[in-house]
KEVORO-936146 format. One record per residue: x, y, z negated of N, C-alpha, C in turn. Coordinates in steps of 0.2 Angstrom, whole numbers. Layout:
+--------+---------+-------+---------+----------+-------+--------+---------+-------+
! n.east ! n.north !  n.up ! ca.east ! ca.north ! ca.up ! c.east ! c.north !  c.up !
+--------+---------+-------+---------+----------+-------+--------+---------+-------+
!      X !       Y !     Z !       X !        Y !     Z !      X !       Y !     Z !
...
+--------+---------+-------+---------+----------+-------+--------+---------+-------+
***
This chain:
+--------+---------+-------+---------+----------+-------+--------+---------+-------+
! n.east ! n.north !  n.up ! ca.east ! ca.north ! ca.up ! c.east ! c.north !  c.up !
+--------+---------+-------+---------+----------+-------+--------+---------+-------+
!    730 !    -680 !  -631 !     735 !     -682 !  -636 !    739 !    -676 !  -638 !
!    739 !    -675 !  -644 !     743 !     -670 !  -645 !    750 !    -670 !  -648 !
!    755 !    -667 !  -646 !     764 !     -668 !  -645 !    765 !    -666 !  -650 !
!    771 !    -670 !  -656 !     774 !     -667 !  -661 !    775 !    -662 !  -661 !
!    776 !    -657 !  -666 !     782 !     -652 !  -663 !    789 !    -654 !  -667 !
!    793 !    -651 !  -663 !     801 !     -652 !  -665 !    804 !    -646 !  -668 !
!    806 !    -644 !  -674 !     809 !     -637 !  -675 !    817 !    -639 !  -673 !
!    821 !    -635 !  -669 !     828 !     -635 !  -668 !    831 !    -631 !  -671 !
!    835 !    -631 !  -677 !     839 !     -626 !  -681 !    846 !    -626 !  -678 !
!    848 !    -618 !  -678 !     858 !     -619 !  -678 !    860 !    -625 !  -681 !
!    869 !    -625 !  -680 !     870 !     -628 !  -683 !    875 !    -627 !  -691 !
!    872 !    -619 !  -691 !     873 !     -615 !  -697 !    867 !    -613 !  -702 !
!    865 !    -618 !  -704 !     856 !     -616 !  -706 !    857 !    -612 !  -710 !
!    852 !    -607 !  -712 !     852 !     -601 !  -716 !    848 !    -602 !  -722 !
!    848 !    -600 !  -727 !     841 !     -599 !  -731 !    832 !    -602 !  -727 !
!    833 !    -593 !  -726 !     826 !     -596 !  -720 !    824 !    -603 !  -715 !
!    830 !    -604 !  -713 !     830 !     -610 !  -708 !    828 !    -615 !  -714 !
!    833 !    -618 !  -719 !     828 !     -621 !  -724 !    822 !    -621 !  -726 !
!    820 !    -616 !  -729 !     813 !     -614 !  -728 !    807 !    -615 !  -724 !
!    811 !    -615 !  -719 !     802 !     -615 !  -711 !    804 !    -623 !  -710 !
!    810 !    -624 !  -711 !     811 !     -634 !  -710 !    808 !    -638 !  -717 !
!    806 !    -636 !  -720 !     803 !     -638 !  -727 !    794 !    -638 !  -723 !
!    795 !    -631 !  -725 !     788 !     -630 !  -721 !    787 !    -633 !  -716 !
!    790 !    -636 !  -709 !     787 !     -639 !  -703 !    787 !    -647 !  -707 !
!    791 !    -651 !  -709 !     790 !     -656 !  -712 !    785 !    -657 !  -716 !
!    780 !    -651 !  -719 !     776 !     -651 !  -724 !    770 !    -652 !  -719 !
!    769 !    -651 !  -713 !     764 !     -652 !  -711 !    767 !    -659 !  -705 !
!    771 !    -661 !  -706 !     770 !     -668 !  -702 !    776 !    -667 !  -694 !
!    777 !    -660 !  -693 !     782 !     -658 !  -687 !    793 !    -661 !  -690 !
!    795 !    -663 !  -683 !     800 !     -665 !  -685 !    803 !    -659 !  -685 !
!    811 !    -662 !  -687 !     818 !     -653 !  -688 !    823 !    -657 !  -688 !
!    826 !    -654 !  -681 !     831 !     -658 !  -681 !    837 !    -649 !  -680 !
!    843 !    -651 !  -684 !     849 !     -645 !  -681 !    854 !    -649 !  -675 !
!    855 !    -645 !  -672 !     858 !     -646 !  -667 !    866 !    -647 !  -670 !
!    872 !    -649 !  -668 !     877 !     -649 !  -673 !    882 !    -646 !  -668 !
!    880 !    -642 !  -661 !     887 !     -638 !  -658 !    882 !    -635 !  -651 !
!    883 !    -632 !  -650 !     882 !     -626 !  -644 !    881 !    -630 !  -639 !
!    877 !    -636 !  -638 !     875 !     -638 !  -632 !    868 !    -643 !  -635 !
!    865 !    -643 !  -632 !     859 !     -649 !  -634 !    861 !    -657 !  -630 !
!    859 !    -662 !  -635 !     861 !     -668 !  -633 !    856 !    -669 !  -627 !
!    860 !    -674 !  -623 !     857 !     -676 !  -616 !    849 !    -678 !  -616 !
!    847 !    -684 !  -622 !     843 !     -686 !  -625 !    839 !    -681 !  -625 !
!    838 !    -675 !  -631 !     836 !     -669 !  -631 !    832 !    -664 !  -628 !
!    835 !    -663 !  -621 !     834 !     -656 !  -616 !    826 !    -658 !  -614 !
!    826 !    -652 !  -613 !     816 !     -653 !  -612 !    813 !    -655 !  -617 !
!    816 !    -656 !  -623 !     809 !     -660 !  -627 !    801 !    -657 !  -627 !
!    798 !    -660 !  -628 !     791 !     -661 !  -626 !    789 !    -657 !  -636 !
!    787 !    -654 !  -635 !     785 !     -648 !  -642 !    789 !    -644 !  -646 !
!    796 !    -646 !  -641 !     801 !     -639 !  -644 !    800 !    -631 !  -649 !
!    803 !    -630 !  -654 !     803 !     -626 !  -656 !    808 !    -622 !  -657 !
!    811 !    -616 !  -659 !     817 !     -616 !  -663 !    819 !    -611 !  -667 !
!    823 !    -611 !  -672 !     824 !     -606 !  -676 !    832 !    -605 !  -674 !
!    834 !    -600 !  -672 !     841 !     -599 !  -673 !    844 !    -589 !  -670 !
!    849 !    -589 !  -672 !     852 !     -582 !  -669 !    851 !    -579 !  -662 !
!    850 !    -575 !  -658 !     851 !     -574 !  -654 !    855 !    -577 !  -648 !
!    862 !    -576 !  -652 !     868 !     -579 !  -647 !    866 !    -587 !  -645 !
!    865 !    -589 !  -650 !     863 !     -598 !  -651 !    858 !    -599 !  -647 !
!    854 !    -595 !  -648 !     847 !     -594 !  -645 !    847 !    -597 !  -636 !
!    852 !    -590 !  -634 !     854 !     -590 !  -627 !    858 !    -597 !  -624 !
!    862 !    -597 !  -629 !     863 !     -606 !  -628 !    860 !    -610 !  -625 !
!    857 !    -612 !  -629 !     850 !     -618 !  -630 !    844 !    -619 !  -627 !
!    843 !    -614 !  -626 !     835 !     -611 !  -626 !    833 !    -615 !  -618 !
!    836 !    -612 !  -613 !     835 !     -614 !  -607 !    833 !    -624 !  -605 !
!    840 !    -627 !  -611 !     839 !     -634 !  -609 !    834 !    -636 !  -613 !
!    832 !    -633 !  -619 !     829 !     -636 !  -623 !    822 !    -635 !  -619 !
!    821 !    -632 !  -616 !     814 !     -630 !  -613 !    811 !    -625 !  -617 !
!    814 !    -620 !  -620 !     808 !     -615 !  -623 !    812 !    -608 !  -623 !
!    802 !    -605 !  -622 !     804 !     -599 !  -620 !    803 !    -593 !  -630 !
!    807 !    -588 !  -626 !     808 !     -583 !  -634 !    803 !    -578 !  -631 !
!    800 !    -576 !  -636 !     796 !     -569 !  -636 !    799 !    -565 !  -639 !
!    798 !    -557 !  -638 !     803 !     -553 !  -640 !    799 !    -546 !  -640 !
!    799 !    -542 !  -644 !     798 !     -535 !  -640 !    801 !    -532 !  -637 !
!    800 !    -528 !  -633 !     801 !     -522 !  -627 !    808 !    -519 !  -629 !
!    815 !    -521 !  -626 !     819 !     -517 !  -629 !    818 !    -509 !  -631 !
!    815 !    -507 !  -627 !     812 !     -498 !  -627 !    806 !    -497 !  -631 !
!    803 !    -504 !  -634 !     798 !     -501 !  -638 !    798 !    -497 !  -645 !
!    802 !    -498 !  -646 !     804 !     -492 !  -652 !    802 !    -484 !  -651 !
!    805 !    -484 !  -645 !     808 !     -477 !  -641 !    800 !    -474 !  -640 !
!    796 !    -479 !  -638 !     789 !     -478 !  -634 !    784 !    -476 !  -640 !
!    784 !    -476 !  -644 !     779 !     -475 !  -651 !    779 !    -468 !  -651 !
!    772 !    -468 !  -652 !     772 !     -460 !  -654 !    776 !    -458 !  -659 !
!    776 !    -451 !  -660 !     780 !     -449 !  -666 !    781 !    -449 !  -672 !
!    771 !    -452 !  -673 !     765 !     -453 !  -677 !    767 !    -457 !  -683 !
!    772 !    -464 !  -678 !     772 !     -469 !  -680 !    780 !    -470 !  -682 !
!    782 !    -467 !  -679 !     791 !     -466 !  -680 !    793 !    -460 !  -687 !
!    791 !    -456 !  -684 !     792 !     -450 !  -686 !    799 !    -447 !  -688 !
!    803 !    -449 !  -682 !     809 !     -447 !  -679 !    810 !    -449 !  -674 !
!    814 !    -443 !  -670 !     814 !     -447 !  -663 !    820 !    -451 !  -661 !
!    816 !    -456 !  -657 !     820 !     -462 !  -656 !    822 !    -461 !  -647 !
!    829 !    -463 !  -645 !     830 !     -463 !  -638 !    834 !    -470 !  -636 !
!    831 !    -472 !  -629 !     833 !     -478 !  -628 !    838 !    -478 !  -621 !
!    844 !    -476 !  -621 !     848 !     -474 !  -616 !    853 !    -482 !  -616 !
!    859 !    -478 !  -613 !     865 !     -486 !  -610 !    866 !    -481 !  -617 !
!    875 !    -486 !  -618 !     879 !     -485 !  -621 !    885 !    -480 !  -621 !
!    883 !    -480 !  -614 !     891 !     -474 !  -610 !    888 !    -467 !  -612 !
!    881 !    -466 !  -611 !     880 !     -461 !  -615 !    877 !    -460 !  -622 !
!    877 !    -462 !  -625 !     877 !     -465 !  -632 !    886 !    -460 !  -635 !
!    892 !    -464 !  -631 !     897 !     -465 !  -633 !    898 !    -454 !  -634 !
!    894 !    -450 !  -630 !     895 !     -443 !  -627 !    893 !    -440 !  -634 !
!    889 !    -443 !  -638 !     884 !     -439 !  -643 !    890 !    -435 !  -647 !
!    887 !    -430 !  -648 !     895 !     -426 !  -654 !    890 !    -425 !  -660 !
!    884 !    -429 !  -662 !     880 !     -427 !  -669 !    881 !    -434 !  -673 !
!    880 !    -435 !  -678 !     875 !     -439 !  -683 !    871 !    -443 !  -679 !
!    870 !    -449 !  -679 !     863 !     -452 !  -676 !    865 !    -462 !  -679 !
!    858 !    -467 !  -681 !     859 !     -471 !  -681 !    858 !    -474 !  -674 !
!    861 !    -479 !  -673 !     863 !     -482 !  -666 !    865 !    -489 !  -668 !
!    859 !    -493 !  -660 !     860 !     -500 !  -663 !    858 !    -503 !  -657 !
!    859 !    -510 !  -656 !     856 !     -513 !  -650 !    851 !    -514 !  -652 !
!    846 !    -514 !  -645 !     838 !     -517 !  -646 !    835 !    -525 !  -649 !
!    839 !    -528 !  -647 !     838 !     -534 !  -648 !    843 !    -540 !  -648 !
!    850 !    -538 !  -651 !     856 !     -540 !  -651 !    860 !    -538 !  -658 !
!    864 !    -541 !  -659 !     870 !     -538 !  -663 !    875 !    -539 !  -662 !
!    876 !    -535 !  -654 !     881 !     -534 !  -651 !    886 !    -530 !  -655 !
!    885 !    -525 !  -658 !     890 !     -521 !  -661 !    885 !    -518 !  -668 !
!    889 !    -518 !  -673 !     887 !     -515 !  -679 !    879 !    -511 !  -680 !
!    873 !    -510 !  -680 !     869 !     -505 !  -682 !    870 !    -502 !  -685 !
!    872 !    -496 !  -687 !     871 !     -490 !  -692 !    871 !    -485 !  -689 !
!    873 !    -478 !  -696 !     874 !     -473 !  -693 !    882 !    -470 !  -690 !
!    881 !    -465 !  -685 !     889 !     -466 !  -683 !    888 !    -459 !  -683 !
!    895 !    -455 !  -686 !     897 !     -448 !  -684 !    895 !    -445 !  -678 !
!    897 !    -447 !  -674 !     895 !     -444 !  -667 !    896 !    -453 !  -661 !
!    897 !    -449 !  -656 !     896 !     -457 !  -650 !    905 !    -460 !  -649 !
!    909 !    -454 !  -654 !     917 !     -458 !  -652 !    917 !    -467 !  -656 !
!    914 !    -466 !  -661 !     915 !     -472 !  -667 !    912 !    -480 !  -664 !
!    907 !    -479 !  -657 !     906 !     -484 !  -655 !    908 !    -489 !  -652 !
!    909 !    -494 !  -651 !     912 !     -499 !  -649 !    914 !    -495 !  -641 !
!    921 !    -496 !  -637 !     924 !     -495 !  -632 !    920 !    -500 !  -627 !
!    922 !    -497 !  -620 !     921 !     -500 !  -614 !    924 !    -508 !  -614 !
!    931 !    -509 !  -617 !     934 !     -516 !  -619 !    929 !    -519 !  -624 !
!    923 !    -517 !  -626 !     920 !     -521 !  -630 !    913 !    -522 !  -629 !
!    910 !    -517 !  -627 !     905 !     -515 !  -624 !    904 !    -512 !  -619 !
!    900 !    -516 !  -612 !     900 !     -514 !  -607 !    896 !    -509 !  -606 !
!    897 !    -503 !  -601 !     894 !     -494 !  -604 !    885 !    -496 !  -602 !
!    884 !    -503 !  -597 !     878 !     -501 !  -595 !    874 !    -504 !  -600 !
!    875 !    -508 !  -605 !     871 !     -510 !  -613 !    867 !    -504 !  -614 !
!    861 !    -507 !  -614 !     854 !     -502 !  -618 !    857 !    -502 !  -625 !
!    854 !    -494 !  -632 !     857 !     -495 !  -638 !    849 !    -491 !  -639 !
!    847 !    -490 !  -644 !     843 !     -486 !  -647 !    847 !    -481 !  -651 !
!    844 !    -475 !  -650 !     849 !     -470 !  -654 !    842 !    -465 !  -657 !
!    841 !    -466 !  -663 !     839 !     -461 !  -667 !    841 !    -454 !  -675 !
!    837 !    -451 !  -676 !     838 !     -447 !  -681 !    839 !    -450 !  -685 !
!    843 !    -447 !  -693 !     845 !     -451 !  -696 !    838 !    -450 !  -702 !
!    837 !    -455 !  -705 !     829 !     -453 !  -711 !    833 !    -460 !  -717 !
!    829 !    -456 !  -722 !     830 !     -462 !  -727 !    824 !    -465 !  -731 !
!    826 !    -473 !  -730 !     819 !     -474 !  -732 !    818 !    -476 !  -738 !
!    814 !    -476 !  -743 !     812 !     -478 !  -750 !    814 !    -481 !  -750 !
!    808 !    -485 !  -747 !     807 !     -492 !  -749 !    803 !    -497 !  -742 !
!    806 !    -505 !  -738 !     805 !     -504 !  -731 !    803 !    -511 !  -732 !
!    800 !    -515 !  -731 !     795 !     -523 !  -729 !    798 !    -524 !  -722 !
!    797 !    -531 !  -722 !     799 !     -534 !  -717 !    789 !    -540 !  -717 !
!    787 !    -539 !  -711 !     780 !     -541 !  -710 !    780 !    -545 !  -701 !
!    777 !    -552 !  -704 !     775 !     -557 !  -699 !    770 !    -556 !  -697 !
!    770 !    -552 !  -689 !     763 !     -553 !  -686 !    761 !    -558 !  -683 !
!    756 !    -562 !  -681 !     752 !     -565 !  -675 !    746 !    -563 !  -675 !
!    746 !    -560 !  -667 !     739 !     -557 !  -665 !    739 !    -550 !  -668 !
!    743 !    -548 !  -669 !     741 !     -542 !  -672 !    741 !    -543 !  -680 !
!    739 !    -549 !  -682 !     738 !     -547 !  -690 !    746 !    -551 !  -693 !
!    743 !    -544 !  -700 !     749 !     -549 !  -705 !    749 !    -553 !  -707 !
!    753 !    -561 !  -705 !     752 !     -565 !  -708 !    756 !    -568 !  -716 !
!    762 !    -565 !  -716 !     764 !     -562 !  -723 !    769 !    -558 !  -724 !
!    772 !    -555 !  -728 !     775 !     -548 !  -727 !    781 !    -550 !  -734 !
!    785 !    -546 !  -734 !     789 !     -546 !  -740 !    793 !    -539 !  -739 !
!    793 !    -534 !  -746 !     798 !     -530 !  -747 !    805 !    -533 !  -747 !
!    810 !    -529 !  -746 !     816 !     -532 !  -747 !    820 !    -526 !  -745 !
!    821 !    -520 !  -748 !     824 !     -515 !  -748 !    822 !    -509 !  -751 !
!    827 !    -507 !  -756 !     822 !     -499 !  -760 !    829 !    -495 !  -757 !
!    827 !    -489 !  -760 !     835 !     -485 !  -759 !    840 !    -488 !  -753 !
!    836 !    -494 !  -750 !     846 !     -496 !  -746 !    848 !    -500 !  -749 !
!    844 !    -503 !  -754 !     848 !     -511 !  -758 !    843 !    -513 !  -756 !
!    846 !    -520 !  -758 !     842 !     -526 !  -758 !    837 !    -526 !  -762 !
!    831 !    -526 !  -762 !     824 !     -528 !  -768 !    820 !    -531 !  -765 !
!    820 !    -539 !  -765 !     815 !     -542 !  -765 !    810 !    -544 !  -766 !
!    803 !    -544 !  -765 !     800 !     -546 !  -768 !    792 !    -549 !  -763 !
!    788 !    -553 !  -765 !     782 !     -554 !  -760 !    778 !    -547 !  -759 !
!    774 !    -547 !  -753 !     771 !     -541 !  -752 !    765 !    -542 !  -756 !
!    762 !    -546 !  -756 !     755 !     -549 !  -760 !    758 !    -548 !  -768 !
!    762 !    -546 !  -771 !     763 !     -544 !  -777 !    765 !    -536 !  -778 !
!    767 !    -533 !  -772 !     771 !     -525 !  -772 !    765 !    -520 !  -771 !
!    765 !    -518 !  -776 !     759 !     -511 !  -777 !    757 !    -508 !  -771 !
!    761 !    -506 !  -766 !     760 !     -504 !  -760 !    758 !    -507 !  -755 !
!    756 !    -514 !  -757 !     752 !     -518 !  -752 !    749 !    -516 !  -748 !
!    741 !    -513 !  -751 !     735 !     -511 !  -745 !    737 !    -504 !  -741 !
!    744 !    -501 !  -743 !     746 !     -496 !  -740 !    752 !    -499 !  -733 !
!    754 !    -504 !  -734 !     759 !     -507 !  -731 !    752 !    -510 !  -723 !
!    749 !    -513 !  -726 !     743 !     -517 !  -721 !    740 !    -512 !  -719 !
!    739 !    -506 !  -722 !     734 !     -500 !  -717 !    739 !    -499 !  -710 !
!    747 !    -496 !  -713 !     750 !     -493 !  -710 !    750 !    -499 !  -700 !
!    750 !    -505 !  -705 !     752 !     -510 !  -699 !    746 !    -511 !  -695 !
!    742 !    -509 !  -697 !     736 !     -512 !  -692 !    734 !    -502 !  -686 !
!    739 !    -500 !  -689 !     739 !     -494 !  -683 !    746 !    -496 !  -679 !
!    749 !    -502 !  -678 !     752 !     -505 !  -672 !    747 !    -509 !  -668 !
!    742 !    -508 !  -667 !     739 !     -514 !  -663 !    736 !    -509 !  -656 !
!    739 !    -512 !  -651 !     739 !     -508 !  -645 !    746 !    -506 !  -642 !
!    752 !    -505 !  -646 !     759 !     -501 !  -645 !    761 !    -507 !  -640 !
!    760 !    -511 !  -638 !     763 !     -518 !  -634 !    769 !    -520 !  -636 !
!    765 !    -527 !  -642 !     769 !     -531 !  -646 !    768 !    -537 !  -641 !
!    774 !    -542 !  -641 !     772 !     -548 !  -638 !    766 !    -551 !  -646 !
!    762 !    -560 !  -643 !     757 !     -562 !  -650 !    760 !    -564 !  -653 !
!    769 !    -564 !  -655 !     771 !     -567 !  -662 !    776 !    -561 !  -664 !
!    778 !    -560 !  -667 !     785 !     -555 !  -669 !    784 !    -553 !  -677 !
!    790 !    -549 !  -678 !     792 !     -546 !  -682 !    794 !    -540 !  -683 !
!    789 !    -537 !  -688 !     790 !     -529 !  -688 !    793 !    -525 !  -695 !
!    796 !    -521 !  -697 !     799 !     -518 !  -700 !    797 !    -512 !  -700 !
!    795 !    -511 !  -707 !     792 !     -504 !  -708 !    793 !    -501 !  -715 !
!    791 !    -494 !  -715 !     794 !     -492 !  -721 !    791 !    -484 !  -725 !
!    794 !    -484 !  -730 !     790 !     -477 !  -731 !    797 !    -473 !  -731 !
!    796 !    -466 !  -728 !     802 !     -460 !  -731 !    798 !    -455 !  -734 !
!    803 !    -455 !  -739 !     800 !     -449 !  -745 !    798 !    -442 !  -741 !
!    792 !    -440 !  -744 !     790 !     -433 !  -740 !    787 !    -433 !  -732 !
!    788 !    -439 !  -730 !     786 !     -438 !  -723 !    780 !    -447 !  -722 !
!    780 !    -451 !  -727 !     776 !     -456 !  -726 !    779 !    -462 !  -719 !
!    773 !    -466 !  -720 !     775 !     -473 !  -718 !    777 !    -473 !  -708 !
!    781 !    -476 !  -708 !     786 !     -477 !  -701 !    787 !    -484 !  -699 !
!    790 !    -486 !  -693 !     790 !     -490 !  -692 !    799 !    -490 !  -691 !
!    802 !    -495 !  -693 !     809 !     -498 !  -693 !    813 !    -498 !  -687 !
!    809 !    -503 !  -685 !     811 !     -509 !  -678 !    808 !    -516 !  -680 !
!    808 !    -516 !  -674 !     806 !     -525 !  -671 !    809 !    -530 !  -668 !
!    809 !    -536 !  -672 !     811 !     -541 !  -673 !    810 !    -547 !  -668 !
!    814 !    -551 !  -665 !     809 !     -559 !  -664 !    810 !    -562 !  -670 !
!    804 !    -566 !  -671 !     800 !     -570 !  -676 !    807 !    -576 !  -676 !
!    810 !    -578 !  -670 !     811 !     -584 !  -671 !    821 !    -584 !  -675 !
!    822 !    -578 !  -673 !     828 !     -576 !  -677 !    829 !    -569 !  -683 !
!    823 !    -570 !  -689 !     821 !     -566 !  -691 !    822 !    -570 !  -699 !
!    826 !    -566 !  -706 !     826 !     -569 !  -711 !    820 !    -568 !  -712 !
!    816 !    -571 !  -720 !     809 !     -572 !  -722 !    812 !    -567 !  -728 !
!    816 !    -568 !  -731 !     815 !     -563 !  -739 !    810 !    -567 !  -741 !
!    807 !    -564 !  -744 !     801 !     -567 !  -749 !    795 !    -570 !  -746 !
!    794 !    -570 !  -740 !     788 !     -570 !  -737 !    785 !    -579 !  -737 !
!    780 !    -579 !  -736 !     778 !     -586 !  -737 !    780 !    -589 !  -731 !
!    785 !    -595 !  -730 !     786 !     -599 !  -726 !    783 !    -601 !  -723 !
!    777 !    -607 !  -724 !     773 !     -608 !  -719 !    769 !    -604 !  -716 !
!    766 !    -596 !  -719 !     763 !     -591 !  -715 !    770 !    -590 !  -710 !
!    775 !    -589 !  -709 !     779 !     -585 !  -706 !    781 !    -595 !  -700 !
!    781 !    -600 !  -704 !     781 !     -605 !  -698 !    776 !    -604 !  -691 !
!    771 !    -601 !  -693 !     765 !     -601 !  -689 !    768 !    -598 !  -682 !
!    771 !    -590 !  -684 !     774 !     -585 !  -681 !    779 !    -589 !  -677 !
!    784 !    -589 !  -679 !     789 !     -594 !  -676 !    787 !    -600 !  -673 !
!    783 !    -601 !  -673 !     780 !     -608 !  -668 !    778 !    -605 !  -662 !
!    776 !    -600 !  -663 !     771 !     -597 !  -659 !    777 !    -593 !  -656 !
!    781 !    -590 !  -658 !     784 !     -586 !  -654 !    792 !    -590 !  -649 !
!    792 !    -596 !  -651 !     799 !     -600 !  -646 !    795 !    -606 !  -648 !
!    794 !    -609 !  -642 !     790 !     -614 !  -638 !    791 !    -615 !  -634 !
!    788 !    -621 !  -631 !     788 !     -622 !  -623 !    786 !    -618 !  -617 !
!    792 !    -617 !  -613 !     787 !     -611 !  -608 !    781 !    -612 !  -606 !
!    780 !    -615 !  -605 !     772 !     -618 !  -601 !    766 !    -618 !  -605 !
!    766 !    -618 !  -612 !     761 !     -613 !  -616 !    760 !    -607 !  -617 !
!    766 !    -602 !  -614 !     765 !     -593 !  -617 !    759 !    -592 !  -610 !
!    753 !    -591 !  -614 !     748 !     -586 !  -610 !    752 !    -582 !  -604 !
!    745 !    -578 !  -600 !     747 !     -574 !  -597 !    753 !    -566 !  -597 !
!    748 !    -565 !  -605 !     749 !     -559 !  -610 !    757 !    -558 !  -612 !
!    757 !    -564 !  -613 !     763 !     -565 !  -616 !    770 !    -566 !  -611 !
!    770 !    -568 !  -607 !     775 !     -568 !  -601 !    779 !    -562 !  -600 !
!    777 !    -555 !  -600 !     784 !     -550 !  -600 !    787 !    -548 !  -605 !
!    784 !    -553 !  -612 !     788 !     -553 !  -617 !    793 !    -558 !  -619 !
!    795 !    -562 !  -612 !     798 !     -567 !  -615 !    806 !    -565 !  -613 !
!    811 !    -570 !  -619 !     817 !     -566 !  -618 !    820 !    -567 !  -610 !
!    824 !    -565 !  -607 !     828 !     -567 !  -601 !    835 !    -572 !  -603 !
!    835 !    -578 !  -602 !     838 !     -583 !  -606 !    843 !    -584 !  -603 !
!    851 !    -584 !  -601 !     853 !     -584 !  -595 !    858 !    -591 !  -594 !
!    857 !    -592 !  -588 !     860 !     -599 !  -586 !    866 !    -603 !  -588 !
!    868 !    -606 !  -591 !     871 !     -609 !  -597 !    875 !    -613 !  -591 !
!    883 !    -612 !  -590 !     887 !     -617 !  -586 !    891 !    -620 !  -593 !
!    890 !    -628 !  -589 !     892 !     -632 !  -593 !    898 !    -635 !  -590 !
!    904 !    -637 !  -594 !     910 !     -640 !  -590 !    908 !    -648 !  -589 !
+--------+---------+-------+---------+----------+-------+--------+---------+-------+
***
């Protein structure tokens, strides 16, 4: 027999969250939003769990609800050849981050603990009272990108993609309409091997004069769509927060470390 699935949205739903809950109802899966920072008693465990929500909410929930997150490699930015970055990326704590006396964009790997951008040097970043010094950050050169997509892999392939920044603004648009499509899919299909978990989201982009890059990387299951086709991007999302007891072998050191939730 095969088990509904349940999509579980914040209790802030977002565009997106709309979106992939349209979409999961189009194919017959329930959506339920959770309405505050704890799952109903009823709830915990359920049997086809999925979920879409933030990080912080993520950490929340996740454990009671029974599902596990996939994620990539905090460091995998850092570990790309140069080929594919084309500037260098480092993945150090935060206490030495705080030391830099240059220019550099600085950001958490998989959080939005503190601001991502660029910072003058390492004095502008959040303090010890705000961030603790052993926090990993990614700290790279500063590059300007054209023009940068946002792309939903499973398996390695794109399942659908969407521009959504030129210059640094917002520009919108489906990737299956953007002139740079077959140059966007070539670029991505030279990530297969870099050790991506099977679901996620990638960020890529072009800098003038120097050619196609990779961004950063995303989890699928707290990742806006932009223009990307909803049910191609439900697939991702289904796939990447789920019940623990289905992630493969492969998939298992990609899974987020969710931490144990006291409850009063």
């Amino acid at each position: 027999m095969t088990t509904t699935r349940t999509l579980f949205l914040s209790p802030r739903v977002t565009a997106t969250g709309h979106a992939l809950a349209d979409a999961a109802r189009r194919r017959g899966a329930r959506v339920e939003t959770l309405r505050d920072w704890r799952v109903p008693e009823h709830r915990r465990a359920a049997a086809g769990a999925s979920l879409y929500a933030g990080p912080l909410f993520a950490d929340a929930v996740a454990r009671e609800l029974g599902v596990g997150l996939l994620e990539a490699p905090e460091d995998w930015l850092s570990r790309l050849p140069y080929e594919l970055t084309l500037r260098d990326v480092e993945f150090i704590t935060i206490a030495r981050a705080r030391q830099l006396r240059r220019p550099a964009f600085v950001k958490p790997p998989n959080d939005k603990s503190f601001p991502a951008r660029v910072y003058p040097d390492g004095s502008g970043l959040p303090g010890a009272d705000a961030v603790e010094g052993t926090e990993p950050v990614l700290v790279s050169d500063i590059v300007a990108f054209a023009v940068e997509y946002r792309l939903f892999l499973l398996d390695g392939e794109v399942r659908t993609g969407s521009r959504y920044a030129t210059r640094g603004g917002l520009d919108v648009a489906p990737l299956a309409e953007d002139p740079r499509r077959e140059e966007v899919l070539a670029f991505a299909g030279r990530l297969a091997g870099t050790g991506l978990p099977s679901a996620v989201v990638v960020d890529v982009g072009l800098i003038d004069g120097s050619g196609w890059a990779v961004v950063e990387a995303n989890a699928a299951w707290a990742s806006g769509h932009y223009a990307c086709d909803a049910d191609a991007a439900l697939d991702v999302v289904l796939r990447a927060a789920r019940p623990e007891g289905e992630f493969g072998a492969a998939d298992h050191r990609f899974l987020r470390p969710v931490p144990e939730v006291v409850r009063d």
